[in-house]
C-alpha positions in Angstrom: 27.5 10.4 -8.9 29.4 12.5 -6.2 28.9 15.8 -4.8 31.2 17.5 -7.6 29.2 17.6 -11.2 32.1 15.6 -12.5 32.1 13.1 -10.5 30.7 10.1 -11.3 32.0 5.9 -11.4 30.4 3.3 -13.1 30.0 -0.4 -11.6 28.7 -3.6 -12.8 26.0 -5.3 -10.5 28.6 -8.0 -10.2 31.5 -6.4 -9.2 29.4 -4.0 -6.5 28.2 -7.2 -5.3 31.9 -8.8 -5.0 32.9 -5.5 -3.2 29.9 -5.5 -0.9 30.5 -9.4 0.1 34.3 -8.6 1.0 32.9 -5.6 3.2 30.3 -7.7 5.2 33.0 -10.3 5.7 35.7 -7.6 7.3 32.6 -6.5 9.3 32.1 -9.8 10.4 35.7 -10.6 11.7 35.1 -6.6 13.4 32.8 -8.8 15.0 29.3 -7.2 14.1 26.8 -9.3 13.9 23.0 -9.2 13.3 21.0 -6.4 14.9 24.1 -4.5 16.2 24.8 -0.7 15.1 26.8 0.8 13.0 27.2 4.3 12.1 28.8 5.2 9.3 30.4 8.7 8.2 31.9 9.4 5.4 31.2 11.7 1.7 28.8 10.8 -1.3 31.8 7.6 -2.8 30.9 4.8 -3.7 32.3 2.9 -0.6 29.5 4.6 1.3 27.1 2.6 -1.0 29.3 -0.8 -0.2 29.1 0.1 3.6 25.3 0.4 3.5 24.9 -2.5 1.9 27.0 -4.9 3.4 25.3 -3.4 7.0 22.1 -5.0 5.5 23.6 -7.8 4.0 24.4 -9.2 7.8 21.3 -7.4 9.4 23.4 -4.9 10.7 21.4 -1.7 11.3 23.8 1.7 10.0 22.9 5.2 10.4 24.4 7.6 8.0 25.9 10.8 9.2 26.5 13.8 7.3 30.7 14.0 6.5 30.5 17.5 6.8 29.5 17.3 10.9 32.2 17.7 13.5 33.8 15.8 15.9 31.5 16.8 18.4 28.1 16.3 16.5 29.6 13.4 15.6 30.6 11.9 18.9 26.5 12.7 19.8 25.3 10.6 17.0 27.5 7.8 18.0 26.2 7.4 21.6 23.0 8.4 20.6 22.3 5.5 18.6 24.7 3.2 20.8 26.6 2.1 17.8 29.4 -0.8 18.0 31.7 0.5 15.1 32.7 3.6 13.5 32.9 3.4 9.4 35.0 6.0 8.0 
């Protein structure tokens, strides 16, 4: 479910596995690989869910941030945790 009381998608295990497979592999040929970071930014969809996953799918560590931050608390959290890639 999303931030909006009507939002809400349904997905088999299956097909959220098929989606978070084809995400690890276009992180992959991003070139992240096991143990880098990845921050991740964007609102309560499911592709936030699919980015997550496919992070830990290849060991790669993600930190969540907020989408309703700005640029500047942002850019903080980037360097902060030293990420590789920007997911948003």
């Amino acid at each position: 479910e999303g931030n909006e009381p009507g939002d809400s998608t349904k997905i088999t295990y299956r097909e959220l596995l098929h989606k978070v497979c084809q995400f690890a592999n276009i992180l992959c040929s991003q070139g992240v690989k096991k143990g880098d970071r990845v921050s991740i930014y964007l609102p309560m969809i499911l592709e936030l869910v699919i980015a997550m996953l496919a992070c830990a799918r290849i060991g790669a560590l993600h930190s969540v941030v907020f989408a309703g931050f700005s640029a500047d608390s942002l850019c903080e959290r980037i360097l902060d945790c030293g990420c590789s890639l920007l997911i948003t």
